[in-house]
N, CA, C and O atoms as a Maestro MAE file, in Angstrom:
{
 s_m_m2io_version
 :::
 2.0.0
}

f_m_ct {
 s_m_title
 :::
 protein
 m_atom[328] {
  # First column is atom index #
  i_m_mmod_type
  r_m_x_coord
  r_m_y_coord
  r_m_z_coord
  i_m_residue_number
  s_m_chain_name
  s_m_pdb_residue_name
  s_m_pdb_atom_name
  i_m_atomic_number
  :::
  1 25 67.088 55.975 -248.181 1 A "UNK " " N  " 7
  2 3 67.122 54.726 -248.921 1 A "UNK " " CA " 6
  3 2 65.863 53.919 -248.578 1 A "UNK " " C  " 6
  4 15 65.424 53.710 -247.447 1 A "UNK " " O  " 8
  5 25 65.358 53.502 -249.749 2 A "UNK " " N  " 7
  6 3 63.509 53.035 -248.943 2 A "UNK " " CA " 6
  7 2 64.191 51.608 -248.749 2 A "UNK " " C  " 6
  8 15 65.201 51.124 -249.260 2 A "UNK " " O  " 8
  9 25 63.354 51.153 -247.903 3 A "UNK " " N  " 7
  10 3 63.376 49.730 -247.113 3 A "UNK " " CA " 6
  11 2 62.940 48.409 -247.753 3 A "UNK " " C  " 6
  12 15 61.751 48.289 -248.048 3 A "UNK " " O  " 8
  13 25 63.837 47.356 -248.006 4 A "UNK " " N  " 7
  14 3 63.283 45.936 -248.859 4 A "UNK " " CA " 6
  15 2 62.626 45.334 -248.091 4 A "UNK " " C  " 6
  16 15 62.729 45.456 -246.871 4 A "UNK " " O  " 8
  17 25 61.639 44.390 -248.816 5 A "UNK " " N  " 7
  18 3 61.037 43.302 -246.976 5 A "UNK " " CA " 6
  19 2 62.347 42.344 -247.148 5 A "UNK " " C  " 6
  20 15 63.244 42.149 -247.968 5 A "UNK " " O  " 8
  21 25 61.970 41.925 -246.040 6 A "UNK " " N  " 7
  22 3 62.914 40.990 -245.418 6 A "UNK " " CA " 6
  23 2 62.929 39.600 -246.544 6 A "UNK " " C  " 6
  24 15 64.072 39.300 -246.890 6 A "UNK " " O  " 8
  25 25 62.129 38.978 -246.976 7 A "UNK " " N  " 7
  26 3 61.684 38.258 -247.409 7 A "UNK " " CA " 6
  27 2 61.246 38.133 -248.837 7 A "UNK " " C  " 6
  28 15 60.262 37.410 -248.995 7 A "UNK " " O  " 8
  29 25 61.776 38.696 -249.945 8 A "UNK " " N  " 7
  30 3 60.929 39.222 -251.001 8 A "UNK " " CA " 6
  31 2 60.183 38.850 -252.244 8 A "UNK " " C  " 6
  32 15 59.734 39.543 -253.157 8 A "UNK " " O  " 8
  33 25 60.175 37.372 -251.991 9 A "UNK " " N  " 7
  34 3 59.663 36.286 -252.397 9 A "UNK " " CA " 6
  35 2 58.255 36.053 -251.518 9 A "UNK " " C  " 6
  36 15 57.184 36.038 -252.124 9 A "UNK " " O  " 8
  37 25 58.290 35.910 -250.374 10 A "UNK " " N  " 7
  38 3 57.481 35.386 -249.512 10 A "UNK " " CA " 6
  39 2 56.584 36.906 -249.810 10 A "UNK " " C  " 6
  40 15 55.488 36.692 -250.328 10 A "UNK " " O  " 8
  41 25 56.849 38.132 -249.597 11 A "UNK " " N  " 7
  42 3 55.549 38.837 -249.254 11 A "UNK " " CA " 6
  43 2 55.210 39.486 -250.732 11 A "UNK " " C  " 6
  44 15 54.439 40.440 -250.634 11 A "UNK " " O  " 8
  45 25 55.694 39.120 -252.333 12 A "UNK " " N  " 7
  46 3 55.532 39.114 -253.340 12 A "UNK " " CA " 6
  47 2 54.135 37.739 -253.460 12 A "UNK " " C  " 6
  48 15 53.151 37.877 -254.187 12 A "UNK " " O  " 8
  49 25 54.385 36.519 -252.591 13 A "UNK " " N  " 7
  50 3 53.665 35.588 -252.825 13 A "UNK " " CA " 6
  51 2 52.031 35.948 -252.420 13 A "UNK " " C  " 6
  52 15 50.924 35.874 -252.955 13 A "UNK " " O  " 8
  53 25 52.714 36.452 -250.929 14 A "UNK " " N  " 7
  54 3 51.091 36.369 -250.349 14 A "UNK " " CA " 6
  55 2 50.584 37.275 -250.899 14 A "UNK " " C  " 6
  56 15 49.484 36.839 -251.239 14 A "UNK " " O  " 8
  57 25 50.699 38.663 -251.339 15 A "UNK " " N  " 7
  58 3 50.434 39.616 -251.678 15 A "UNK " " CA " 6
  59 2 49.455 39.088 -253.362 15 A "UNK " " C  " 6
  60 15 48.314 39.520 -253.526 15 A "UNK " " O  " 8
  61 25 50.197 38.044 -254.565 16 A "UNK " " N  " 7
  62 3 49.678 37.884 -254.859 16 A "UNK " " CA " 6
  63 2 48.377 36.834 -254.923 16 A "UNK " " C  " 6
  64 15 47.341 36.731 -255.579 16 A "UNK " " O  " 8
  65 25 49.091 36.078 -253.788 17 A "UNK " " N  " 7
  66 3 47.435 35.034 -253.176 17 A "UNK " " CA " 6
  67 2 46.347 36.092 -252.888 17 A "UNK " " C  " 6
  68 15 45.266 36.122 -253.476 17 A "UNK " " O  " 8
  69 25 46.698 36.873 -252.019 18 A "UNK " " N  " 7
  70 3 45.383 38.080 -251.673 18 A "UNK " " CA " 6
  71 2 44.977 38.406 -252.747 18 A "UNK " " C  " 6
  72 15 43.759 38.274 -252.871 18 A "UNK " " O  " 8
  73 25 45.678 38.910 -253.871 19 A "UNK " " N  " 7
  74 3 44.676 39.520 -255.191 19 A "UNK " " CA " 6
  75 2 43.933 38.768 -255.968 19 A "UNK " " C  " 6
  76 15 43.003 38.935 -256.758 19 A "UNK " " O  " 8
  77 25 44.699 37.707 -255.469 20 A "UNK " " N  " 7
  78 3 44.012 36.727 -256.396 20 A "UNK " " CA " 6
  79 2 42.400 36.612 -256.122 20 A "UNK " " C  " 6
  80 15 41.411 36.724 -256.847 20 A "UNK " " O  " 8
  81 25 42.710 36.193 -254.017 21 A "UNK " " N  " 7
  82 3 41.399 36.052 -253.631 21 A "UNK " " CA " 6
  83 2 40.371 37.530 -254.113 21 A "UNK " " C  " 6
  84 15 39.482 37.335 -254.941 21 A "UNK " " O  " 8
  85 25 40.473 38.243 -253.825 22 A "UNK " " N  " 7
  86 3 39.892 39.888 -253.703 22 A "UNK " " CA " 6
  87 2 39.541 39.815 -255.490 22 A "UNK " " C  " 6
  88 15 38.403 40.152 -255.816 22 A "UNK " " O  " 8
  89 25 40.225 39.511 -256.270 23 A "UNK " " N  " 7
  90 3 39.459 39.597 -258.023 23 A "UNK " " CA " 6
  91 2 38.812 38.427 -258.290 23 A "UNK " " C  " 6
  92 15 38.343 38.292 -259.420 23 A "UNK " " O  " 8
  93 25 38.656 37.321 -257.279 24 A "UNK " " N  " 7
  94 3 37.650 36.240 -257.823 24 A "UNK " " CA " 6
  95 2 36.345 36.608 -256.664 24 A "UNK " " C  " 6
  96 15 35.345 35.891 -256.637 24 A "UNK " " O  " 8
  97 25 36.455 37.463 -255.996 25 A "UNK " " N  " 7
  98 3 35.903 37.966 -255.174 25 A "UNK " " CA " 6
  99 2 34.590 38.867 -256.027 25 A "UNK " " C  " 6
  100 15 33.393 38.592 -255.947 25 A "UNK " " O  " 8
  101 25 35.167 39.925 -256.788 26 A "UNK " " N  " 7
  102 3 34.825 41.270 -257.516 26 A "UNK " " CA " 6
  103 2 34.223 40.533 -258.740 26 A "UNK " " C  " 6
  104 15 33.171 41.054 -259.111 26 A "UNK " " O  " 8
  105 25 34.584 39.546 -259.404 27 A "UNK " " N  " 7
  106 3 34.207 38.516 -260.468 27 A "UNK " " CA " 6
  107 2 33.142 37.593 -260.551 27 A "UNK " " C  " 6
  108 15 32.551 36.987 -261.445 27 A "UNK " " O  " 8
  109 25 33.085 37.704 -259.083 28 A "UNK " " N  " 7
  110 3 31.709 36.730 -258.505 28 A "UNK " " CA " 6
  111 2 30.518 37.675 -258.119 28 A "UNK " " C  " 6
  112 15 29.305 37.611 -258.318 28 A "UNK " " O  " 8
  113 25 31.189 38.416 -257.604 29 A "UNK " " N  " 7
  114 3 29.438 39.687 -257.743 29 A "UNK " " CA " 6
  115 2 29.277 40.280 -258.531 29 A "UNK " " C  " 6
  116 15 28.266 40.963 -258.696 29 A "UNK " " O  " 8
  117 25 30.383 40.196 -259.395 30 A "UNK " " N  " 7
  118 3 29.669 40.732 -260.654 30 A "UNK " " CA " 6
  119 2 28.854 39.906 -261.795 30 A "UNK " " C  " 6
  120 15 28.042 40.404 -262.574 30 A "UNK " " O  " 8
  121 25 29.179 38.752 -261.740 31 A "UNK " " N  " 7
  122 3 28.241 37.707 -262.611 31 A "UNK " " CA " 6
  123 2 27.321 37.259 -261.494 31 A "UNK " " C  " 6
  124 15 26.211 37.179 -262.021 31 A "UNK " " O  " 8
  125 25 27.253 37.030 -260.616 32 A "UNK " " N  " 7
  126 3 25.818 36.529 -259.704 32 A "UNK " " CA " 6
  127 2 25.159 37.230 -259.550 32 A "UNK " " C  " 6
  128 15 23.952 36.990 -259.581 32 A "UNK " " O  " 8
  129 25 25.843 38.871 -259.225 33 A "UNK " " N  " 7
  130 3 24.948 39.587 -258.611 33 A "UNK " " CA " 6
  131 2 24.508 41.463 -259.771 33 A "UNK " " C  " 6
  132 15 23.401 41.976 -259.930 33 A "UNK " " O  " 8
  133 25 25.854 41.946 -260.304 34 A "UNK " " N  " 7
  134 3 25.335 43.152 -260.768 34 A "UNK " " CA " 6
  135 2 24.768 42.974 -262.543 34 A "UNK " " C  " 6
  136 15 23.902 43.589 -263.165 34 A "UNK " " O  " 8
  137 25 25.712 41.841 -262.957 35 A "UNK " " N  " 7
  138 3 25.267 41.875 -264.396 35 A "UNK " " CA " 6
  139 2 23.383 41.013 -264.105 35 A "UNK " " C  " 6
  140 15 22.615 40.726 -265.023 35 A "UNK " " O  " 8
  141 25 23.236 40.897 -263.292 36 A "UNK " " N  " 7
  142 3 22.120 39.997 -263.514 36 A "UNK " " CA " 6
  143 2 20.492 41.003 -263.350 36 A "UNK " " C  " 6
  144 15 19.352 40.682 -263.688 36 A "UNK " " O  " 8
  145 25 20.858 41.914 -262.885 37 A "UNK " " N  " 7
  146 3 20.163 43.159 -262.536 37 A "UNK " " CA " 6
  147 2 20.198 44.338 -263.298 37 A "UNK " " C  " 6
  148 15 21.304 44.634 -263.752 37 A "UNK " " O  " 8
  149 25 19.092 45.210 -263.592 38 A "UNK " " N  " 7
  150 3 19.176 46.220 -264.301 38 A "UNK " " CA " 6
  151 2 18.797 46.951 -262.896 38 A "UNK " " C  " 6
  152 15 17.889 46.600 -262.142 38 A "UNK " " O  " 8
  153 25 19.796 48.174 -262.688 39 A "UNK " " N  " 7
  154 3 19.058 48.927 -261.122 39 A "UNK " " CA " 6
  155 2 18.803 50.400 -261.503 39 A "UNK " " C  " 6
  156 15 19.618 51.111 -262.091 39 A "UNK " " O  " 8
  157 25 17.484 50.795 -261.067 40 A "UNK " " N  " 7
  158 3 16.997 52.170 -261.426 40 A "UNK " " CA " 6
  159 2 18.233 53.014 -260.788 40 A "UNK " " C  " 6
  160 15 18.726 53.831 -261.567 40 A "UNK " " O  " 8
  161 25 18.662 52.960 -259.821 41 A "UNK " " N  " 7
  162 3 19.192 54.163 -259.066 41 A "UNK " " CA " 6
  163 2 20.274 53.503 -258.587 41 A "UNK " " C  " 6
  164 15 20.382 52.290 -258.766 41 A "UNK " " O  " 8
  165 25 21.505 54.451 -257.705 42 A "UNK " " N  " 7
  166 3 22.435 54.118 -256.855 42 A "UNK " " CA " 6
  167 2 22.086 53.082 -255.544 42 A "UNK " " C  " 6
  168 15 22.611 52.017 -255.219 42 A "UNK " " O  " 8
  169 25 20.798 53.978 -254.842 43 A "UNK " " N  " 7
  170 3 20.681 52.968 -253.888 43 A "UNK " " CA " 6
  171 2 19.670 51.799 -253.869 43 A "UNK " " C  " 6
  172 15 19.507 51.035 -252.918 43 A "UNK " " O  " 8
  173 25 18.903 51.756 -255.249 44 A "UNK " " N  " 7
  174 3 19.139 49.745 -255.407 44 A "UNK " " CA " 6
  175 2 19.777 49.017 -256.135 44 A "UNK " " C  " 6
  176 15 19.341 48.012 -256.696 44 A "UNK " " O  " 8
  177 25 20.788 49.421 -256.192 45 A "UNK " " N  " 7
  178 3 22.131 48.899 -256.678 45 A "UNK " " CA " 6
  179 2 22.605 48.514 -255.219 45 A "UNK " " C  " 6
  180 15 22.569 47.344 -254.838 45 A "UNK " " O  " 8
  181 25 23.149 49.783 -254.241 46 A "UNK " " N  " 7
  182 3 23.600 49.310 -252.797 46 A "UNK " " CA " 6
  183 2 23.303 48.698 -252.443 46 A "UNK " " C  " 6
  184 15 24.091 47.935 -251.885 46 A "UNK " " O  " 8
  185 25 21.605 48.366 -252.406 47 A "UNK " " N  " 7
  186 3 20.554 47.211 -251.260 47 A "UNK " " CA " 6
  187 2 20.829 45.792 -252.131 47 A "UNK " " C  " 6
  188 15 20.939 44.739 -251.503 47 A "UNK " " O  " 8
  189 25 20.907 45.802 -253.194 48 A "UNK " " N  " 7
  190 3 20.722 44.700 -254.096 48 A "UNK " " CA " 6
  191 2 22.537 44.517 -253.423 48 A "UNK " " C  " 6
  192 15 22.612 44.416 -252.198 48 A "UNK " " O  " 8
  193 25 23.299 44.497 -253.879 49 A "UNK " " N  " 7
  194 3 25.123 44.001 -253.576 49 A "UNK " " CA " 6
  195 2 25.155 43.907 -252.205 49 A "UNK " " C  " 6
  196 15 25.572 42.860 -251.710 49 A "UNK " " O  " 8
  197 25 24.637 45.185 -251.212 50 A "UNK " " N  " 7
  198 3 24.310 44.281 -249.672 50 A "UNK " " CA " 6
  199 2 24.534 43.413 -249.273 50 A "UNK " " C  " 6
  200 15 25.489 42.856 -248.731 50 A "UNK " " O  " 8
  201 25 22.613 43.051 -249.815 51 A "UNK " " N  " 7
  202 3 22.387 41.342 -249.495 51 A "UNK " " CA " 6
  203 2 23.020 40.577 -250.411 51 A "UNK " " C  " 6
  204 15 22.684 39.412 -250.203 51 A "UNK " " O  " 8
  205 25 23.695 40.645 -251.232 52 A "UNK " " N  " 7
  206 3 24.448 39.768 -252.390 52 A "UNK " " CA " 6
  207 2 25.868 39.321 -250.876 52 A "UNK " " C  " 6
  208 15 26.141 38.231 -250.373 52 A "UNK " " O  " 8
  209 25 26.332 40.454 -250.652 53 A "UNK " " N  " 7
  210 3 27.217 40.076 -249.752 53 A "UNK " " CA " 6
  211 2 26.995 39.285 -248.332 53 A "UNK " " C  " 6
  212 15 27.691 38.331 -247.981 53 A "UNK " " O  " 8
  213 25 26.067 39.759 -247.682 54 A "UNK " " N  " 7
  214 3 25.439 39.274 -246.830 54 A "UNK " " CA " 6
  215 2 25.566 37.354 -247.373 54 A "UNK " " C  " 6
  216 15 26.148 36.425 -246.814 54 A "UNK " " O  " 8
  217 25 24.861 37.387 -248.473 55 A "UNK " " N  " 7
  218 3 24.459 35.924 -248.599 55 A "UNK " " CA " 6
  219 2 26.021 35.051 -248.721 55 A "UNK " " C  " 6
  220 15 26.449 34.100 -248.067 55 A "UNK " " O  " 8
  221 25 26.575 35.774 -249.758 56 A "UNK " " N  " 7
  222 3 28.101 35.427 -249.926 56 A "UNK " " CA " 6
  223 2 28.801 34.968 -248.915 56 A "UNK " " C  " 6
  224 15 29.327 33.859 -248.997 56 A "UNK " " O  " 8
  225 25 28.924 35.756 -247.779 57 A "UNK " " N  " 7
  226 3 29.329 35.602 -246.526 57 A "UNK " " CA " 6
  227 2 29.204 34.582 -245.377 57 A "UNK " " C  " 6
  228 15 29.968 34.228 -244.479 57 A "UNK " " O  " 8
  229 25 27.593 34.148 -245.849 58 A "UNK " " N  " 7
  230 3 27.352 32.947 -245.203 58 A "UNK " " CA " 6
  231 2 26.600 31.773 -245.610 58 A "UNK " " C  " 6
  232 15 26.594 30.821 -244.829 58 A "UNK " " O  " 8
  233 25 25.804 31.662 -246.985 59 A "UNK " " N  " 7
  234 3 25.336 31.286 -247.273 59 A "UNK " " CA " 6
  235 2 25.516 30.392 -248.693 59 A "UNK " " C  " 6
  236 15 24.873 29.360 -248.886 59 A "UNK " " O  " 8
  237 25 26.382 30.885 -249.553 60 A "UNK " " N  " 7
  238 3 26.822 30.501 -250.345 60 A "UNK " " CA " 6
  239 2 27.860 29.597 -250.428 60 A "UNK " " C  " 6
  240 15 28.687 29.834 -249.547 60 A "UNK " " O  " 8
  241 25 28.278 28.284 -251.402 61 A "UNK " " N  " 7
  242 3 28.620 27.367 -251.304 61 A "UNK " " CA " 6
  243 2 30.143 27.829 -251.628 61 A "UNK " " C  " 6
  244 15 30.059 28.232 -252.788 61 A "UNK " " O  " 8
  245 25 31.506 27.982 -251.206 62 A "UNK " " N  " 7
  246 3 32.729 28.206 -251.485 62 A "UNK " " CA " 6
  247 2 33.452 27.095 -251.701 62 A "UNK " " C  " 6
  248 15 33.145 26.147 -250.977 62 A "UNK " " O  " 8
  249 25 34.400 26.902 -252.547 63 A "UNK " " N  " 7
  250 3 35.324 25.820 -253.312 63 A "UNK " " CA " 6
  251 2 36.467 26.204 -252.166 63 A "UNK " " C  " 6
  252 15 36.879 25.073 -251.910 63 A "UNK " " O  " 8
  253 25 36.963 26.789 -251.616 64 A "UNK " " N  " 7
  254 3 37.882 26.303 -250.500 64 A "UNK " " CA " 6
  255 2 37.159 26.108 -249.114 64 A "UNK " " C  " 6
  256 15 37.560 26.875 -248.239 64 A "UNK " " O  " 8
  257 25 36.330 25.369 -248.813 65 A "UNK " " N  " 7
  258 3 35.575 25.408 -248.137 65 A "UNK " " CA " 6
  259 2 34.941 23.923 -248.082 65 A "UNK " " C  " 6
  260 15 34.224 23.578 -247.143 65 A "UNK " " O  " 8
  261 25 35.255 23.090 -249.140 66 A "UNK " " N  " 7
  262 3 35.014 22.152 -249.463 66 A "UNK " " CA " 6
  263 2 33.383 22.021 -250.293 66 A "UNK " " C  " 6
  264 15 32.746 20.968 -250.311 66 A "UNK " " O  " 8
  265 25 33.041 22.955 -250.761 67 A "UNK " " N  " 7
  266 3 31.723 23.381 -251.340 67 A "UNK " " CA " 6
  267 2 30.343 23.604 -250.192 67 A "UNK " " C  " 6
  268 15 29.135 23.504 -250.405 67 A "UNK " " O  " 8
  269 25 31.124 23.955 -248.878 68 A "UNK " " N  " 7
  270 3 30.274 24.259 -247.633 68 A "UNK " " CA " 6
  271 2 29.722 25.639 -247.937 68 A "UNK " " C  " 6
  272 15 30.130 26.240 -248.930 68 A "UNK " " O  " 8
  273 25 28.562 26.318 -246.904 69 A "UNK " " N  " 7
  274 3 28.653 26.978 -246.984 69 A "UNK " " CA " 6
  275 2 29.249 27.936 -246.068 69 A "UNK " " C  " 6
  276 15 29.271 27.220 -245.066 69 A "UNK " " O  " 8
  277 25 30.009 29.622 -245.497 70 A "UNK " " N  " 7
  278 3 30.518 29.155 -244.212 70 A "UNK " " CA " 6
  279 2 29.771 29.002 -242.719 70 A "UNK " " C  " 6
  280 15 30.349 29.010 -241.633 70 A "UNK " " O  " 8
  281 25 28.137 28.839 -242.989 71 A "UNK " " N  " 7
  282 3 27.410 28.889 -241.943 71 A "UNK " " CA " 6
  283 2 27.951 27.118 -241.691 71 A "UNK " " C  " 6
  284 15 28.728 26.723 -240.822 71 A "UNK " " O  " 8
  285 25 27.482 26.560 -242.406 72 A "UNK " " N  " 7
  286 3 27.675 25.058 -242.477 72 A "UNK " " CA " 6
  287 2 29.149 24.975 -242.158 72 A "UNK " " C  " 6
  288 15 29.366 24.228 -241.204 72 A "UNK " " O  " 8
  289 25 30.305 25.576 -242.727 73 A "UNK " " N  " 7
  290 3 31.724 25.314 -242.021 73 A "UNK " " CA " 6
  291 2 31.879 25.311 -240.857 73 A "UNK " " C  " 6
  292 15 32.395 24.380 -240.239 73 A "UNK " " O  " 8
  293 25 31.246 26.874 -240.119 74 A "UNK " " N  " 7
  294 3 31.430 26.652 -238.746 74 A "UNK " " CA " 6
  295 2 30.251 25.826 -237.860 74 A "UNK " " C  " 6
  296 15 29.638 26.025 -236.811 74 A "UNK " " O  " 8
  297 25 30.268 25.424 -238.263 75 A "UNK " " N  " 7
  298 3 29.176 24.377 -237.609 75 A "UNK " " CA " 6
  299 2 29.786 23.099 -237.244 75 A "UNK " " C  " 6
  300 15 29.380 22.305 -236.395 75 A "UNK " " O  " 8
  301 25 31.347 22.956 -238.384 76 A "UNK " " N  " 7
  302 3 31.978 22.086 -238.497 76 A "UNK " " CA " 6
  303 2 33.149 21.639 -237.588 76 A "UNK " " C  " 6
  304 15 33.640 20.529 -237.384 76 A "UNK " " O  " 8
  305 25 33.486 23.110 -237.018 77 A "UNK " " N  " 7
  306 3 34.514 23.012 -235.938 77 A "UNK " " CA " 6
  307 2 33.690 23.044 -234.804 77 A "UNK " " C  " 6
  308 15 32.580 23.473 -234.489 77 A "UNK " " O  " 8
  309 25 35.200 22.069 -233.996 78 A "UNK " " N  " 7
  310 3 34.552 21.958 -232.469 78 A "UNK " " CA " 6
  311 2 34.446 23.042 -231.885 78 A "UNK " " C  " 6
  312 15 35.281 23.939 -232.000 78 A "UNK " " O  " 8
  313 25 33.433 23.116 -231.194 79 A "UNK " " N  " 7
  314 3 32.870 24.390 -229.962 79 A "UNK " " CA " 6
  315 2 34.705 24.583 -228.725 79 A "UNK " " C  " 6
  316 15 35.306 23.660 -228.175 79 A "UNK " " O  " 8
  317 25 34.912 25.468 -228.714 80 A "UNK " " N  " 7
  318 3 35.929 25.412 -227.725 80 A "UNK " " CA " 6
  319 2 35.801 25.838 -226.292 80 A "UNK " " C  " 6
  320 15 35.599 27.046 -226.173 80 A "UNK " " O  " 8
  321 25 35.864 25.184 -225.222 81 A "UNK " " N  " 7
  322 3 36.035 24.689 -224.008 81 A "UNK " " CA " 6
  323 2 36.704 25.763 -223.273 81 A "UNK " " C  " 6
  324 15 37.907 25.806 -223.531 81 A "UNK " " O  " 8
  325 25 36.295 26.656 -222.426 82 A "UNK " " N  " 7
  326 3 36.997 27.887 -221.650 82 A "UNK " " CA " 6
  327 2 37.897 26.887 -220.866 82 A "UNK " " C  " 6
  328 15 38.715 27.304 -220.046 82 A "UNK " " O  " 8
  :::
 }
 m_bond[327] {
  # First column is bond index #
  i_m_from
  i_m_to
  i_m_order
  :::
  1 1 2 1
  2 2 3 1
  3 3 4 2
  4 3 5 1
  5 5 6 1
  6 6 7 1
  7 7 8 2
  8 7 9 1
  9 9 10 1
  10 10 11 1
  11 11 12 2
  12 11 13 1
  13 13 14 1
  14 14 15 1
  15 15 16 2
  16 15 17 1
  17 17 18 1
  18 18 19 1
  19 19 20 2
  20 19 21 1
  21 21 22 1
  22 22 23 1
  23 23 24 2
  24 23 25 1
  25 25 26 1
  26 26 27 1
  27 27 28 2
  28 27 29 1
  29 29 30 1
  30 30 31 1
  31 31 32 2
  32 31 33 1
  33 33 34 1
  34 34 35 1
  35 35 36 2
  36 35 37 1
  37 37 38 1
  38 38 39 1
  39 39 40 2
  40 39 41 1
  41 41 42 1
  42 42 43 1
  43 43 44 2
  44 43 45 1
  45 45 46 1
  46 46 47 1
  47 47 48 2
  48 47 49 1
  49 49 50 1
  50 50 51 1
  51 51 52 2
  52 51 53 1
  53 53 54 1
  54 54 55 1
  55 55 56 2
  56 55 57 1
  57 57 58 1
  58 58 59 1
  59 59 60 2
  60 59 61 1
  61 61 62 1
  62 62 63 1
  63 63 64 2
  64 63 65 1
  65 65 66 1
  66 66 67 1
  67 67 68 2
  68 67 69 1
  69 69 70 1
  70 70 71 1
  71 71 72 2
  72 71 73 1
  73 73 74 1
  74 74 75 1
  75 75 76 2
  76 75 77 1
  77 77 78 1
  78 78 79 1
  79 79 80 2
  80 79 81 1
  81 81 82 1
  82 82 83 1
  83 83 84 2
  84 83 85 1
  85 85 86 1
  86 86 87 1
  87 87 88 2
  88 87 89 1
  89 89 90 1
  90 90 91 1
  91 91 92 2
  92 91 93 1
  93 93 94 1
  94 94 95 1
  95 95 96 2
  96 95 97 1
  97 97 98 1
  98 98 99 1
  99 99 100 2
  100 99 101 1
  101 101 102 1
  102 102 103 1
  103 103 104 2
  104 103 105 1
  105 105 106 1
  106 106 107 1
  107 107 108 2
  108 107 109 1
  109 109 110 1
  110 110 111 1
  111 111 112 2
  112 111 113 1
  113 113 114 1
  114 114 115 1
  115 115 116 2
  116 115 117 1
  117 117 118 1
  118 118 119 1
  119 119 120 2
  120 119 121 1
  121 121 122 1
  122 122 123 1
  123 123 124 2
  124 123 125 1
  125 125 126 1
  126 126 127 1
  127 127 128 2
  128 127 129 1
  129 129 130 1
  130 130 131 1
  131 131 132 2
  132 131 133 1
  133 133 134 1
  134 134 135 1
  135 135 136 2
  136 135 137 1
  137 137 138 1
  138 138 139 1
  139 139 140 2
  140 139 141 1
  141 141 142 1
  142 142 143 1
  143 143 144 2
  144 143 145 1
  145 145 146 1
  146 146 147 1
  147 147 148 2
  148 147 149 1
  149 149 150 1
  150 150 151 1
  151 151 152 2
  152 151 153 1
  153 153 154 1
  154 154 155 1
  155 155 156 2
  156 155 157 1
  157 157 158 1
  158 158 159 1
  159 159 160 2
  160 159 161 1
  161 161 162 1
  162 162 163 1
  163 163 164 2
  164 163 165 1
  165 165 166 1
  166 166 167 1
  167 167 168 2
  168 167 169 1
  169 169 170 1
  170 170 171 1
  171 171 172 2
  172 171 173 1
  173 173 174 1
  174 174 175 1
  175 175 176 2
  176 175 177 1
  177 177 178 1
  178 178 179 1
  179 179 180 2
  180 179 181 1
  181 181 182 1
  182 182 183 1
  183 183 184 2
  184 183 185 1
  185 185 186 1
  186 186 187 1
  187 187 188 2
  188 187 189 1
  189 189 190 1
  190 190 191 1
  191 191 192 2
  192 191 193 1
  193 193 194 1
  194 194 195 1
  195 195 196 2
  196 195 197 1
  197 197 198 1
  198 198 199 1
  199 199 200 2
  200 199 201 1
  201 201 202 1
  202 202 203 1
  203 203 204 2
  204 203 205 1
  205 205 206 1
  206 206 207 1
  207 207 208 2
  208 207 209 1
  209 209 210 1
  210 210 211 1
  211 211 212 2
  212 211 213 1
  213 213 214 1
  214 214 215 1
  215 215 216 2
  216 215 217 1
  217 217 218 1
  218 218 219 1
  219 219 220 2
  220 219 221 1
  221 221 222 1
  222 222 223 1
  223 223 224 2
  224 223 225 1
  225 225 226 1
  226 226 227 1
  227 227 228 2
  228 227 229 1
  229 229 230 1
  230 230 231 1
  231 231 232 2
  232 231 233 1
  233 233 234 1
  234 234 235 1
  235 235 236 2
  236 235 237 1
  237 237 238 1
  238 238 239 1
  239 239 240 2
  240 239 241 1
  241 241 242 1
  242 242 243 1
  243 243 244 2
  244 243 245 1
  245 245 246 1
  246 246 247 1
  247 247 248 2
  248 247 249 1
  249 249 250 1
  250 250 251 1
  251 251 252 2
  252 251 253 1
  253 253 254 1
  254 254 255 1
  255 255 256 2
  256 255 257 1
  257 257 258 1
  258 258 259 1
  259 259 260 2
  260 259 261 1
  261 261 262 1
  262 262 263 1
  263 263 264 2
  264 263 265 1
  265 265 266 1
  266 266 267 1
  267 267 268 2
  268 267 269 1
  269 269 270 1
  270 270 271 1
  271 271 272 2
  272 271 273 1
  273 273 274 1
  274 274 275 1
  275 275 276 2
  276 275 277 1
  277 277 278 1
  278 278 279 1
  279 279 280 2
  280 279 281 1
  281 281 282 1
  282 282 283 1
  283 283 284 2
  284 283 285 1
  285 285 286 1
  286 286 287 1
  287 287 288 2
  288 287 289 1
  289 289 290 1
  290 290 291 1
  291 291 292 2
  292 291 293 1
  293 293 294 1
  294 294 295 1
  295 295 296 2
  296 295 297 1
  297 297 298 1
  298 298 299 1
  299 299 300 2
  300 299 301 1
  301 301 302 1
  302 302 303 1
  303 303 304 2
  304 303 305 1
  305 305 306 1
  306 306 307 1
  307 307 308 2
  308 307 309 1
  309 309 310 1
  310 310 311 1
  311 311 312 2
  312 311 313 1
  313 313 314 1
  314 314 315 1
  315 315 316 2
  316 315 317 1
  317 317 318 1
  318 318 319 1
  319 319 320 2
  320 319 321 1
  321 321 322 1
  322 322 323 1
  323 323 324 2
  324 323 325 1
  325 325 326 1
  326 326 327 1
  327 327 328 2
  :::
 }
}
């Protein structure tokens, strides 16, 4: 007999918060970064989405984030104290 979650509301929810995040994710490199490029080959396509990610990651301005970027977020929390 396969197994229900415990909860099946709650991990129906997060499950669809995650997709949500992960396809506005895939939606955003694809209009910033692959439609904007014509790439001769596989691997400058790779080098080009890379650094697309790279920048994404820290450099770019995110709406839950308060339009920070997350270099600038963590900059924002306090340093913590051993």
């Amino acid at each position: 007999m396969p197994r229900l979650p415990a909860a099946p509301g709650v991990h129906n929810s997060l499950y669809a918060r995650a997709k949500r995040i992960v396809e506005r994710f895939f939606r955003s490199l694809k209009e910033e970064c692959v439609w904007q490029h014509t790439f001769g080959d596989f691997a400058e396509a790779r080098t080009a989405i890379t650094k697309w990610i790279r920048w994404y990651n820290a450099e770019r301005p995110h709406q839950a984030l308060g339009y920070r970027s997350p270099r600038e977020f963590r900059g924002l929390r306090p340093k913590l104290v051993a």
